[in-house]
C-alpha positions as CSV (number, residue, x, y, z in Angstrom):
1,X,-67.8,-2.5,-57.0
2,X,-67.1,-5.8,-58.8
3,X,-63.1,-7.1,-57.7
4,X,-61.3,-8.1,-60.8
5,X,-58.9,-11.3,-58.9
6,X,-55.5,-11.1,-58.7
7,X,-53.9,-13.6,-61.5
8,X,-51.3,-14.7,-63.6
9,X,-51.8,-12.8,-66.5
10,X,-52.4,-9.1,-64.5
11,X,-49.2,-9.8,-62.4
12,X,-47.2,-10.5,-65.5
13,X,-48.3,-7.5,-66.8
14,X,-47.4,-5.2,-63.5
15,X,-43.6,-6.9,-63.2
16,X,-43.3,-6.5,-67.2
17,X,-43.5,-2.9,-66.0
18,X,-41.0,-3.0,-63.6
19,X,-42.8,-4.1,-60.8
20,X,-42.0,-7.3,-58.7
21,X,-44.4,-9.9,-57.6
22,X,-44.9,-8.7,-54.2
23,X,-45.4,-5.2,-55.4
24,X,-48.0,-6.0,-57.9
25,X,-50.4,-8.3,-55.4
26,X,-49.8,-5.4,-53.0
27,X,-50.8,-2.8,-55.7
28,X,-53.7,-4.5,-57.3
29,X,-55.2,-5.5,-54.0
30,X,-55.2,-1.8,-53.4
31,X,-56.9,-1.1,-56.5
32,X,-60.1,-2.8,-55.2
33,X,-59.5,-1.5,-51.7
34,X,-59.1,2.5,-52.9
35,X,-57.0,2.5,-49.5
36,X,-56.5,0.3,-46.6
37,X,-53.9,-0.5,-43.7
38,X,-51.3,-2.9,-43.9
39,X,-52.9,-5.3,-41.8
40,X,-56.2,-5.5,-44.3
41,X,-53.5,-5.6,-47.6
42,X,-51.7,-8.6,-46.3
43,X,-54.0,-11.2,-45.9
44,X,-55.9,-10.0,-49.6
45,X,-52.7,-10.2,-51.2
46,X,-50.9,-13.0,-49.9
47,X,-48.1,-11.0,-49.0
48,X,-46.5,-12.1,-45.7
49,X,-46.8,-9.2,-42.9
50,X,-43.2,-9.1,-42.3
51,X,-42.8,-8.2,-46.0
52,X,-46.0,-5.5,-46.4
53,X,-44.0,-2.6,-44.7
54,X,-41.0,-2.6,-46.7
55,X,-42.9,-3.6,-50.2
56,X,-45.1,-0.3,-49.6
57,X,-42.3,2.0,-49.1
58,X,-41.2,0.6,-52.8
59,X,-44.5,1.5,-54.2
60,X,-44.5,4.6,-52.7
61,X,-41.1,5.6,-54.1
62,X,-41.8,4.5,-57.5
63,X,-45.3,6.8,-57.2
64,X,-47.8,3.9,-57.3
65,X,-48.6,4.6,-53.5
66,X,-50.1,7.5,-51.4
67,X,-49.4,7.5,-47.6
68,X,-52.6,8.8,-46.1
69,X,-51.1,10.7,-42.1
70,X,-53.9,8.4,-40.2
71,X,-53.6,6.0,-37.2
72,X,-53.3,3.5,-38.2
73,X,-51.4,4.8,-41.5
74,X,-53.6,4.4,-44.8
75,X,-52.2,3.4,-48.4
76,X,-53.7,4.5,-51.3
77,X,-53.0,3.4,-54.8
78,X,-52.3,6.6,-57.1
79,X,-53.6,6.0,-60.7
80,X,-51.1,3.1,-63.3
81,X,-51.3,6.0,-66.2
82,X,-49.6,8.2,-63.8
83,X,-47.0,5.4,-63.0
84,X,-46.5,4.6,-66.8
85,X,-46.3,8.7,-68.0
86,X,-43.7,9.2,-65.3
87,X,-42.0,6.0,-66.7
88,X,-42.3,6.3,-69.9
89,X,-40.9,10.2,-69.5
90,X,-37.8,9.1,-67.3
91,X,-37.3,6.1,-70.4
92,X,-37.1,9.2,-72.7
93,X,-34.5,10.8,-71.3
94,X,-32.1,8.1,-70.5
95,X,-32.6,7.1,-74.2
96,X,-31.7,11.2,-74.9
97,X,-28.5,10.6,-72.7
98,X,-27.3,7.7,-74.1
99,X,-27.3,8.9,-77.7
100,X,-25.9,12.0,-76.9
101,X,-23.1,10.0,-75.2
102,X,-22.9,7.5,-77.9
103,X,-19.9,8.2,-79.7
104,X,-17.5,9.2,-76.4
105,X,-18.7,5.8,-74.9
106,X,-18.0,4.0,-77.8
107,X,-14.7,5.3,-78.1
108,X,-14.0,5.0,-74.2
109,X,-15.0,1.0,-74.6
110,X,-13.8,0.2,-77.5
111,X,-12.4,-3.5,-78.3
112,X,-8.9,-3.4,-79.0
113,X,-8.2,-6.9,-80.4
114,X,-4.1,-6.1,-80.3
115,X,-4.4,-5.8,-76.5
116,X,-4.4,-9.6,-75.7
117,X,-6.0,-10.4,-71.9
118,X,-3.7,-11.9,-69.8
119,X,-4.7,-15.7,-69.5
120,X,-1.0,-17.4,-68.1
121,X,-1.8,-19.8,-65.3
122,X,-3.8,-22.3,-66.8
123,X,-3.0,-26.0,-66.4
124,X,-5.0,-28.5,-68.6
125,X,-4.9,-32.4,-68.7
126,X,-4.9,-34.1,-71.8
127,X,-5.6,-37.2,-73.2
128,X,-4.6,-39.6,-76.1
129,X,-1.1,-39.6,-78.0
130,X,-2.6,-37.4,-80.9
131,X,-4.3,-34.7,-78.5
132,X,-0.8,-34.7,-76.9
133,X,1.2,-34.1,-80.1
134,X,-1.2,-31.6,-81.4
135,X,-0.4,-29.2,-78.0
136,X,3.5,-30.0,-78.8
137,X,2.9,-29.0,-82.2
138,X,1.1,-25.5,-81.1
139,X,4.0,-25.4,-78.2
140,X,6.8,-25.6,-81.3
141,X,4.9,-23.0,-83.3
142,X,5.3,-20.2,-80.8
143,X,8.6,-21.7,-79.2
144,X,11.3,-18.5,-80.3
145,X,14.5,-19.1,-78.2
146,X,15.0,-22.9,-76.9
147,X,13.3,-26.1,-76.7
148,X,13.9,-28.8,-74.0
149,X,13.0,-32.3,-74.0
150,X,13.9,-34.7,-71.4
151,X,12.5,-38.2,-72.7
152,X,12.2,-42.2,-72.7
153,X,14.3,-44.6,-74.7
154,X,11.4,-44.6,-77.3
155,X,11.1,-40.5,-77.5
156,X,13.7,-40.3,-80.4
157,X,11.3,-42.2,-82.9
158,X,8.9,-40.4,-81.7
159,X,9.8,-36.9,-82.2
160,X,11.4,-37.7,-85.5
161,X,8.0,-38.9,-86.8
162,X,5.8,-36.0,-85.3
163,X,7.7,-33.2,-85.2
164,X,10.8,-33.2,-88.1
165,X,9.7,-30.8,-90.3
166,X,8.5,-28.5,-87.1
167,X,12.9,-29.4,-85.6
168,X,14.0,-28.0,-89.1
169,X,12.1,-24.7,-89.4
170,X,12.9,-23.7,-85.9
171,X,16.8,-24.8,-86.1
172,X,16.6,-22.5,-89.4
173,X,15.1,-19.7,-87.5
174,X,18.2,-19.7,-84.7
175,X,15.6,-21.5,-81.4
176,X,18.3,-24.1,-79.9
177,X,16.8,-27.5,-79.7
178,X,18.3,-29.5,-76.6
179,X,17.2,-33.1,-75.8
180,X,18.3,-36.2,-74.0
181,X,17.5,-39.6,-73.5
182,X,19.1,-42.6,-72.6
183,X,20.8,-44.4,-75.6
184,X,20.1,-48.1,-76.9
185,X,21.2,-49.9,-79.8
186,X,17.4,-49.6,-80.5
187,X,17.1,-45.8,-80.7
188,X,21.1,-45.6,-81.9
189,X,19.8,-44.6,-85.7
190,X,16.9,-42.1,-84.6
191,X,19.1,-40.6,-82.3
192,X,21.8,-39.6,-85.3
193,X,19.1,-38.1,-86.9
194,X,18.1,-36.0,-84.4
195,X,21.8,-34.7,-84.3
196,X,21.4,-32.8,-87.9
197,X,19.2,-30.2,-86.4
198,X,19.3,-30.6,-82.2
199,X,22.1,-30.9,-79.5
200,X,21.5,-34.5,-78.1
201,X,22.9,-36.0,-74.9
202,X,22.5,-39.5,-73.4
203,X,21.6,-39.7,-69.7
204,X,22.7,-43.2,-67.6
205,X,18.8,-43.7,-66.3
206,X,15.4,-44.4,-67.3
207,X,12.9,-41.6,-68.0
208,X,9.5,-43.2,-67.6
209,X,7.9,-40.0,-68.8
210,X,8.1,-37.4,-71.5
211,X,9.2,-33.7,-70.7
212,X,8.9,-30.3,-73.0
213,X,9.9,-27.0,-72.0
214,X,9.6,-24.1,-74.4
215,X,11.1,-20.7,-73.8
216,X,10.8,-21.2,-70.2
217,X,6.9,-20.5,-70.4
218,X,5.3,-23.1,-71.1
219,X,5.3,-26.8,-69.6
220,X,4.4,-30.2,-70.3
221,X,4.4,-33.8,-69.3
222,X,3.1,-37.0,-71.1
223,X,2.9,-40.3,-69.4
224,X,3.6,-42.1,-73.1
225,X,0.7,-45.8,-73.1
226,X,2.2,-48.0,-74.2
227,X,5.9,-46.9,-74.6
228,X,6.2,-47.0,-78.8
229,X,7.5,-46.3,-81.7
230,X,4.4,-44.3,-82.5
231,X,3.6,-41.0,-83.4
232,X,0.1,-41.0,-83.0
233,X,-1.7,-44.4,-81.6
234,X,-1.5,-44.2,-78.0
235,X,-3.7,-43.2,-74.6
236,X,-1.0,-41.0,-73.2
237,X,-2.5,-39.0,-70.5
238,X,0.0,-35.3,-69.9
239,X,-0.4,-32.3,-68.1
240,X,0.5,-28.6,-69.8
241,X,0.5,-25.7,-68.0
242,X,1.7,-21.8,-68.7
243,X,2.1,-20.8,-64.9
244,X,5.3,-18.8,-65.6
245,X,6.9,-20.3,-62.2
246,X,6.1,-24.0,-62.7
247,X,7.5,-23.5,-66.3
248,X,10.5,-22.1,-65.3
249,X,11.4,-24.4,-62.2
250,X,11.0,-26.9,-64.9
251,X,13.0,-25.6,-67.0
252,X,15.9,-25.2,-64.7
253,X,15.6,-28.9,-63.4
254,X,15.0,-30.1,-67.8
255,X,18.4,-27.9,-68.2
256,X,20.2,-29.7,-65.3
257,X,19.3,-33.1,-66.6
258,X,20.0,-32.0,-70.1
259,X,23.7,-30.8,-68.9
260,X,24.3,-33.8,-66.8
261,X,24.1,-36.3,-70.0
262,X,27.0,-36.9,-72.2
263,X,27.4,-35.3,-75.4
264,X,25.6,-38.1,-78.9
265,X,28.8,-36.9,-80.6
266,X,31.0,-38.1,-78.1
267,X,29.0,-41.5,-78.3
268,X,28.4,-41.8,-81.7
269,X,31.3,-40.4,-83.7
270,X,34.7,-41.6,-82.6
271,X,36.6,-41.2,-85.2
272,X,37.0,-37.7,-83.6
273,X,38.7,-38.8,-80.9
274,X,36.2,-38.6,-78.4
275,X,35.8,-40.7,-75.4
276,X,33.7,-44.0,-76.0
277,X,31.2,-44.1,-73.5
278,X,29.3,-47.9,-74.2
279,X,25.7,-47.8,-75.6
280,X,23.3,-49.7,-73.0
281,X,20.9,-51.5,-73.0
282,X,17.7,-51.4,-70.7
């Protein structure tokens, strides 16, 4: 009987028919064989020893294999076409039982795009002033009940040129706006403008970074390079986060700072009466 070898392309086609590559040298060497122990498989088809046991029990159960009762026990390779009917019949009716589950499945797993995943707990680093304003901007968008920012001398000018028109649609829509920096004769004039639409205080100390809190949920801090005037030139590196306990314990602490400061009005407007507290400078 002439041995056709074992090779590439005759154990690609035995694992593209569910068969792995220990079971397919195993299988084709019995082929040549007709039947043989597991000690003259092993050798022939490069199959370590310690694996030959276990790989002919898998041959066996998938019906490639006869077990011949001898001493020592004899395998015996049971025709492929009766492999790939039996196959090709157990295909058949898992394709019948999936159609005639079709529609109950499909209903059971269906995507329901109004049932948003639950994705709070993220934190996120961010890089360069404009990345920064563009999460602020997304932040201010969803903010519905209160925004707090705690911020530097130059944070004024800064929100007044990234984010006015974002202050005066969410003071229209009822969210209370609540900031506070430290006052200068420099940010004197941005800070009066911030007064039309947001409650303003002045704090007695140096903020050398930026803080947001929206609604409580949602968290951010911007280490502003270099401290400017501008809205969008700068490599300010900030951290966000949604983790609903880091946001809140921010926002208590944003809250406490923002409640220590002293009213803009009673800065700025004395002709009310109000006490004069003086501008300083840093």
């Amino acid at each position: 009987m002439v041995r056709v070898p074992i090779n590439q392309d005759r154990l690609r086609k035995m694992t593209d028919h569910g068969l792995t590559e220990y079971q397919a040298r195993v299988y084709l060497t019995l082929l040549d064989l007709g039947s043989a122990t597991a000690s003259q498989i092993s050798p022939l088809s490069k199959v370590p020893r310690t694996r030959i046991y276990a790989t002919m029990q898998q041959l066996h159960e998938k019906g490639l294999v006869q077990i011949l009762p001898e001493t020592p026990l004899r395998y015996k390779a049971v025709p492929f076409a009766t492999y790939l009917h039996a196959l090709a019949d157990d295909m058949r009716s898992r394709a019948k039982q999936i159609d005639t589950g079709l529609d109950t499945l499909a209903r059971e797993f269906a995507i329901s795009p109004q049932q948003e995943p639950e994705s709070r707990g993220r934190f996120e680093a961010i890089y360069g002033r404009k990345n920064v304003r563009e999460r602020l901007l997304k932040m201010y968008d969803g903010a519905t009940r209160e925004v707090i920012g705690i911020g530097t001398t130059k944070s004024p000018g800064r929100i007044l040129g990234a984010f006015m028109p974002d202050l005066v649609d969410k003071a229209k829509q009822g969210v209370r706006l609540k900031y506070a920096f430290c006052f200068t004769p420099e940010n004197r004039d941005d800070v009066r403008a911030l007064l039309k639409h947001a409650e303003v205080r002045h704090i007695d100390f140096m903020m050398p970074v930026y803080m947001h809190v929206f609604d409580g949920k949602e968290f951010l801090m911007s280490h502003p390079i270099p401290d400017d005037d501008s809205s969008y030139r700068g490599d300010d590196i900030a951290i966000w986060t949604d983790d609903l306990a880091i946001a809140d314990a921010m926002s208590e602490m944003a809250e406490r700072i923002w409640e220590m400061g002293t009213p803009a009005r009673d800065l700025l407007e004395g002709d009310r009466g109000a006490k004069r507290v003086e501008i300083t400078r840093p």
